[in-house]
C-alpha positions in Angstrom: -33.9 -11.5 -14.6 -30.4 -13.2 -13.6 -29.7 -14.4 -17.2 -30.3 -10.9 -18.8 -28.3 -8.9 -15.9 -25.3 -11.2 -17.2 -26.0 -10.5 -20.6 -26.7 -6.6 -20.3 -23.9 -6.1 -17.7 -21.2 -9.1 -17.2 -21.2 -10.1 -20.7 -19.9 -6.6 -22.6 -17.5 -6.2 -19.3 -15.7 -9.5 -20.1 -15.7 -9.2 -24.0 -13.9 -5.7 -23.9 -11.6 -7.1 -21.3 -10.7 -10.2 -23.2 -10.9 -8.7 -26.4 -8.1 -6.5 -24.7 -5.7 -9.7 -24.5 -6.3 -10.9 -27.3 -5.3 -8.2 -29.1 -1.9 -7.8 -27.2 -1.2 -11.0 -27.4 -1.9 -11.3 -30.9 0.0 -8.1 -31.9 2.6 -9.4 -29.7 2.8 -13.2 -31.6 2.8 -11.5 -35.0 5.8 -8.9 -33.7 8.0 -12.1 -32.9 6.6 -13.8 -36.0 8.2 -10.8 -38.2 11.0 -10.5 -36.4 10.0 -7.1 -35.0 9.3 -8.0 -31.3 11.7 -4.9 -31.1 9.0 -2.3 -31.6 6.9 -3.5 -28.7 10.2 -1.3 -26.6 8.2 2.1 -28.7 4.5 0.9 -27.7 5.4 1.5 -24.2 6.0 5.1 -24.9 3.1 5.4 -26.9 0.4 3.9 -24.6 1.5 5.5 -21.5 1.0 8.8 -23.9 -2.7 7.7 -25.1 -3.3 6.8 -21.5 -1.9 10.3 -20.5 -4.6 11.9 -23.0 -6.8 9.9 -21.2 -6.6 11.9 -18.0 -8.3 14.8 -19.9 -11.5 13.8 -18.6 -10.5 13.9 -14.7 -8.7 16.7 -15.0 -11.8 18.2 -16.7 -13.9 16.6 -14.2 -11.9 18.8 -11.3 -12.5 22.0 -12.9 -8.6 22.5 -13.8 -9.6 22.5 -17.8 -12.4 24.0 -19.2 -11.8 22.2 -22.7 -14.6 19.6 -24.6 -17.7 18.4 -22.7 -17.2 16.0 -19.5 -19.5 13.4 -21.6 -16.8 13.3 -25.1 -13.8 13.4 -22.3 -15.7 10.3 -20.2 -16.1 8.4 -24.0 -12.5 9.3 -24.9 -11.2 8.3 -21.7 -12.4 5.0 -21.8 -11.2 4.4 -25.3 -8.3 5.7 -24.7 -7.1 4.2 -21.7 -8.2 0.8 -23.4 -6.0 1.3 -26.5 -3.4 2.2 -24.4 -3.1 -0.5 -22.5 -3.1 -2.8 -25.4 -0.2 -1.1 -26.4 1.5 -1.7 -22.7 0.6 -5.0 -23.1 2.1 -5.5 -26.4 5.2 -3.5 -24.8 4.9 -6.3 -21.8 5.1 -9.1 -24.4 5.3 -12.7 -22.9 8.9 -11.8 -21.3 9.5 -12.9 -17.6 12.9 -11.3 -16.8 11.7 -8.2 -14.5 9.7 -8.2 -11.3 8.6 -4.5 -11.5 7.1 -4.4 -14.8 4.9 -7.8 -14.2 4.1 -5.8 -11.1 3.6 -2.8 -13.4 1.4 -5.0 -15.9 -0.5 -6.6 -12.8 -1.8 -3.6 -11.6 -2.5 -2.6 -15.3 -4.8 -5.0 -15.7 -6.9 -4.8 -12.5 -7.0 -1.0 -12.9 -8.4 -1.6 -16.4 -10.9 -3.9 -15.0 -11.9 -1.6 -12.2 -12.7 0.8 -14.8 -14.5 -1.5 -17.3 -16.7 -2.4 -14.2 -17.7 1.6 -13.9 -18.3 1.9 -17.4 -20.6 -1.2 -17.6 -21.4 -2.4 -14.5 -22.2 0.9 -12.6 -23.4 3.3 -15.2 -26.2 0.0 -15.9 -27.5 -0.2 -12.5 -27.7 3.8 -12.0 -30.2 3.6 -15.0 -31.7 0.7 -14.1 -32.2 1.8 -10.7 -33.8 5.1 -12.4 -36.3 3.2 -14.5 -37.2 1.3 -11.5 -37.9 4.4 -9.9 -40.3 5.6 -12.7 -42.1 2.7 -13.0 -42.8 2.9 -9.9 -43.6 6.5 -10.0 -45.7 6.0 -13.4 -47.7 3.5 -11.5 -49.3 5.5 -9.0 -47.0 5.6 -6.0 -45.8 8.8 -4.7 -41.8 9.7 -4.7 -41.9 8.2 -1.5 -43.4 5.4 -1.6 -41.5 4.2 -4.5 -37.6 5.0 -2.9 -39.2 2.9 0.0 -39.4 0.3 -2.7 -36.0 0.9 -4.2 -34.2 1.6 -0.8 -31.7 -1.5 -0.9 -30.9 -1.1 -4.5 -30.6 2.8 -4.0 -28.1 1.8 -0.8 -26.5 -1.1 -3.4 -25.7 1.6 -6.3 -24.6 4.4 -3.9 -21.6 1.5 -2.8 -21.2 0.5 -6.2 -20.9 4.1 -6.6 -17.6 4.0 -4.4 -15.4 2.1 -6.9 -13.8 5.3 -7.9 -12.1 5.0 -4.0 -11.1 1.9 -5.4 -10.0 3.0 -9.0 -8.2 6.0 -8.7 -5.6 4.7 -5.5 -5.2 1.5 -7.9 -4.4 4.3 -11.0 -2.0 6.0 -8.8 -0.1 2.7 -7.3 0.1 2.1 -11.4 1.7 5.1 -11.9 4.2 5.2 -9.1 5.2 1.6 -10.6 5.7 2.7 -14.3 7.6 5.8 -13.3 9.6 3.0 -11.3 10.1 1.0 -14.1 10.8 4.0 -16.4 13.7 5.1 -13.6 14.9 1.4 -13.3 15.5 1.6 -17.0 17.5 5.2 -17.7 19.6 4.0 -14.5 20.6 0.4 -15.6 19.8 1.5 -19.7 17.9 -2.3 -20.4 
């Protein structure tokens, strides 16, 4: 059971996150390779835009759009926001000269972690929790017995469930340190 909740859930987390940085940095080696490590100053505008699109889906989610379907805006947003921090990270490079955007890039990558973990880890054990529940069910116990049986993992995915307290202050402490960082470079023009 172990083996296969790493292989279902851990596994696919860590390959999109590596996958992730390993594209930046790739993009980023053949940039210096070329001689156009320059362009990697544009990427920064373009993936805080594709991460802006991103944001379609929660401000669907809170009723202030009415375009698309929640479920295309949820795919979309993940996608999204992934591209576009490949792009950030390409705009990062391997350049050690500034405090706030290492901050910035920091906070990048453990926000994009926090949501890789509600894509895979969470949405997983809600359906998992659901079969359980209709095994259960299909088995001959009534409704209650079987959340009796599933209490502690029904109590497990409701705080698992929380990560979005987690995500969305981390998502905002990102954004207060790229508008930073965008401020910090009209005032000293670097």
């Amino acid at each position: 059971m172990k083996s296969s909740l790493i292989i279902k859930y851990i596994i696919p987390f860590l390959q999109w996150y590596t996958l992730m940085i390993i594209l930046a940095l790739g993009a980023d080696y053949l940039l210096h390779q070329w001689n156009m490590a320059y362009v990697g100053r544009y990427l920064g505008l373009a993936g805080t835009t594709i991460i802006l699109f991103s944001f379609l889906y929660s401000l669907r989610k809170r009723k202030l759009i009415q375009i698309s379907s929640p479920k295309l805006l949820l795919t979309q947003h993940e996608y999204l926001a992934w591209l576009g921090s490949i792009l950030l990270l390409i705009h990062a490079g391997i350049h050690f000269n500034a405090l706030l955007p290492w901050l910035a890039i920091q906070m990048l990558l453990i926000v994009v972690a926090s949501g890789l973990i509600g894509k895979f880890i969470l949405k997983k054990a809600t359906e998992q929790l659901r079969d359980k529940q209709r095994d259960l069910t299909g088995n001959g116990l009534t409704m209650a017995e079987a959340e009796k049986r599933i209490f502690m993992d029904s109590i497990t995915v409701s705080v698992m469930k929380k990560w979005r307290d987690v995500h969305i202050p981390l998502t905002l402490i990102l954004a207060i340190l790229a508008v930073l960082h965008v401020i910090t470079i009209i005032m000293f023009g670097k």
